[in-house]
C-alpha positions as CSV (number, residue, x, y, z in Angstrom):
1,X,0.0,0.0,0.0
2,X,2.9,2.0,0.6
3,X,4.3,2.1,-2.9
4,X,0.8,3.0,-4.2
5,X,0.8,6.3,-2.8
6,X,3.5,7.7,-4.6
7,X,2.6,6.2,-7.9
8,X,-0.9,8.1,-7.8
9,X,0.5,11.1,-6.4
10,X,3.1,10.6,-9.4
11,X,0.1,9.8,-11.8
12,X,-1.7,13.1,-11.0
13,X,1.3,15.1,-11.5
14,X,2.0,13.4,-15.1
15,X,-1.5,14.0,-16.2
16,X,-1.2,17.6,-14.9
17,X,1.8,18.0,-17.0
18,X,-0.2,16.4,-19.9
19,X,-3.0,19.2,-19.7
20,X,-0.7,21.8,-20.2
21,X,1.3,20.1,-22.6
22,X,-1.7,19.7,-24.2
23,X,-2.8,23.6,-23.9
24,X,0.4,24.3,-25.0
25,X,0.3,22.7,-28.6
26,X,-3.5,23.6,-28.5
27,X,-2.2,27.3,-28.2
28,X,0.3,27.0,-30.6
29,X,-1.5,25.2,-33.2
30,X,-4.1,27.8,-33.1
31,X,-2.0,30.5,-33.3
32,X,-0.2,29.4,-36.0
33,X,-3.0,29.0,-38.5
34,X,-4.4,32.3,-37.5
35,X,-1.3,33.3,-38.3
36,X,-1.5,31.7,-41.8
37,X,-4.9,33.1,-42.4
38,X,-3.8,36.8,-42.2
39,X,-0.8,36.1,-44.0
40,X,-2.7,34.8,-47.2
41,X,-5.8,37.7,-46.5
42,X,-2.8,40.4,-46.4
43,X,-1.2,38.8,-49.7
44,X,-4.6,38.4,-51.4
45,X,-5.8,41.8,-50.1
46,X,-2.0,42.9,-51.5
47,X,-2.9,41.5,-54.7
48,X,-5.6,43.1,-55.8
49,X,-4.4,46.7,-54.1
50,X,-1.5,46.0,-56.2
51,X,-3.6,45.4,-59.1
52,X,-5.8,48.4,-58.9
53,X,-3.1,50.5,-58.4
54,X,-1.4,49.7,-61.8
55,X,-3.0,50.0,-64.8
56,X,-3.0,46.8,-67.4
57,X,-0.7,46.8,-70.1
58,X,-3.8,48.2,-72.3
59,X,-4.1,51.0,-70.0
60,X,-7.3,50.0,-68.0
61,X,-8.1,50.7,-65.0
62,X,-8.8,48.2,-62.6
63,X,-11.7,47.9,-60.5
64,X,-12.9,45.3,-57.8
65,X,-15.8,46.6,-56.2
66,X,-19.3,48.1,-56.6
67,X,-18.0,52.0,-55.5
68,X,-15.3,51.8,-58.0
69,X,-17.4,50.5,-60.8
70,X,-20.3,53.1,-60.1
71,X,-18.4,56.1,-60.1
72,X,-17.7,55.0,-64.2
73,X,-20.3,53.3,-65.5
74,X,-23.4,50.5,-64.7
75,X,-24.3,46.9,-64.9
76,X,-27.6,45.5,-65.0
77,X,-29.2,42.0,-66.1
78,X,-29.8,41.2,-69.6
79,X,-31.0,37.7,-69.8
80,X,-31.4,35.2,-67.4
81,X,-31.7,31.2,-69.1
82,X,-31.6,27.9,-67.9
83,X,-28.7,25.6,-69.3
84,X,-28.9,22.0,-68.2
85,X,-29.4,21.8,-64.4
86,X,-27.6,25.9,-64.1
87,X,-28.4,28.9,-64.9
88,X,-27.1,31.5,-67.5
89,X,-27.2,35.1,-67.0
90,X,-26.4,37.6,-69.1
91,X,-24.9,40.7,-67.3
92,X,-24.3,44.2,-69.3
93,X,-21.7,46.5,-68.3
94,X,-21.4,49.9,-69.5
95,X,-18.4,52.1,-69.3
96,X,-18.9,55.6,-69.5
97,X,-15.2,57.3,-68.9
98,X,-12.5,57.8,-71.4
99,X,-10.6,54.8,-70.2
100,X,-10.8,50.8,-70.2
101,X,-12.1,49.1,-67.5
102,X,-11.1,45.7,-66.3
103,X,-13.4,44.1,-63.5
104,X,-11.2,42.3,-61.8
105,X,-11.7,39.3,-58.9
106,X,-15.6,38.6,-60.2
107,X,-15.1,34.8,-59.4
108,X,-14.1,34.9,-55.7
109,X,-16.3,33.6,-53.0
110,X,-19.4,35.9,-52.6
111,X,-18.6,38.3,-55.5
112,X,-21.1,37.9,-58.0
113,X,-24.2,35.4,-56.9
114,X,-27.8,34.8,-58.0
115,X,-30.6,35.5,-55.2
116,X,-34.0,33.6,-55.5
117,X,-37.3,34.3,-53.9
118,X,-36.4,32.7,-50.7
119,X,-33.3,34.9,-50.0
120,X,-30.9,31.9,-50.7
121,X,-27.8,32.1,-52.9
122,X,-26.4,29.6,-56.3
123,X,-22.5,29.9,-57.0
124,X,-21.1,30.3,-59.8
125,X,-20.0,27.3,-61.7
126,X,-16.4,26.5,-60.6
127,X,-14.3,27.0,-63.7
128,X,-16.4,28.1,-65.9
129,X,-16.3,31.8,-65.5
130,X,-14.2,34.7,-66.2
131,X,-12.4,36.4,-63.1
132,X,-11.9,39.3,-64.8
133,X,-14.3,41.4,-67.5
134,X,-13.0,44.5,-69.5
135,X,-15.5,47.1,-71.0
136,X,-13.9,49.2,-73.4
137,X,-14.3,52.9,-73.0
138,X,-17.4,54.8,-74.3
139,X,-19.2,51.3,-74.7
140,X,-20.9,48.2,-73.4
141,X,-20.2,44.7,-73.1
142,X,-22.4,41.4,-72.7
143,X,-20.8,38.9,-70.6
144,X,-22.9,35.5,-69.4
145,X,-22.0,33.7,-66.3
146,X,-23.1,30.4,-65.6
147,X,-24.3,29.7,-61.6
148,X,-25.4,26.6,-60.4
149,X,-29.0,25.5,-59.2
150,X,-32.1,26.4,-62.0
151,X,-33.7,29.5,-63.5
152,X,-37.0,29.1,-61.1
153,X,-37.3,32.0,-58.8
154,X,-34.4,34.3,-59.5
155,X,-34.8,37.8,-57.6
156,X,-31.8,39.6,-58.1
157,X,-28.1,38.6,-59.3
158,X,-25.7,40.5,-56.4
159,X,-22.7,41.7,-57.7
160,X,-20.0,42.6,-54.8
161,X,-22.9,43.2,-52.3
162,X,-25.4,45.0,-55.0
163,X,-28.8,43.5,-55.8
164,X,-29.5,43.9,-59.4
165,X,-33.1,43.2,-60.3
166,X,-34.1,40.3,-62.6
167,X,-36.4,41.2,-65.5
């Protein structure tokens, strides 16, 4: 009895150390991949500062939101279509300055969705859209983007945050 004494008290003090052992890699696990998660938002965010800062070899200017767009020209819904078990639809863009415009980033995560009756969002088809969409200047272009999900009760097509209405 003697001998078990000391072997608990020595258990207890391992499993003790365990914990923070434990804690420890828990702590640095977790801070590594936040960490990792600014690093690739700060070079992604870099990127596209970067971009919009420098014009393309044509000379456009680069634009990845709804502010920078609206100051130049406009976008609205053309056509909307089912194709297969998706949905095509036909965006216009108009570009009013003196300049070429290149919208860049269009296929990330939340940039340009379809909204249906029910408030719920379709992606776009992975691979099968253009990130980018340049409007030359003093003119309009037609560009179709392919979501997934049907044509039955589209709202609106949102475009970096802005509901554009479905006709």
């Amino acid at each position: 009895m003697g001998l078990l004494l000391p072997l608990a008290a020595g258990s207890a003090v391992a499993a003790e150390e365990g914990s923070s052992v434990k804690d420890a890699a828990k702590a640095a696990v977790s801070s590594a991949i936040e960490t990792g998660k600014n690093l690739l938002g700060g070079v992604s965010e870099g990127i596209t500062s970067g971009r919009q800062s420098a014009q393309g070899a044509d000379g456009a200017k680069v634009v990845s939101d709804n502010a920078g767009f609206a100051e130049i020209g406009q976008v609205e819904v053309l056509k909307t279509e089912p194709r297969d078990q998706q949905l095509a639809v036909t965006l216009g863009f108009k570009n009013d300055s003196d300049a070429t415009v290149r919208l860049i980033n269009l296929t990330q995560t939340g940039a340009l969705l379809v909204i249906d009756n029910d408030g719920y969002s379709n992606a776009l088809v992975a691979l099968a859209n253009p990130d980018d969409v340049t409007v030359p200047a003093k003119a309009g272009i037609r560009q179709t983007f392919v979501f997934e999900g049907g044509a039955e009760g589209i709202k609106a097509v949102r475009l970096w945050g802005k509901d554009l209405p479905v006709k």
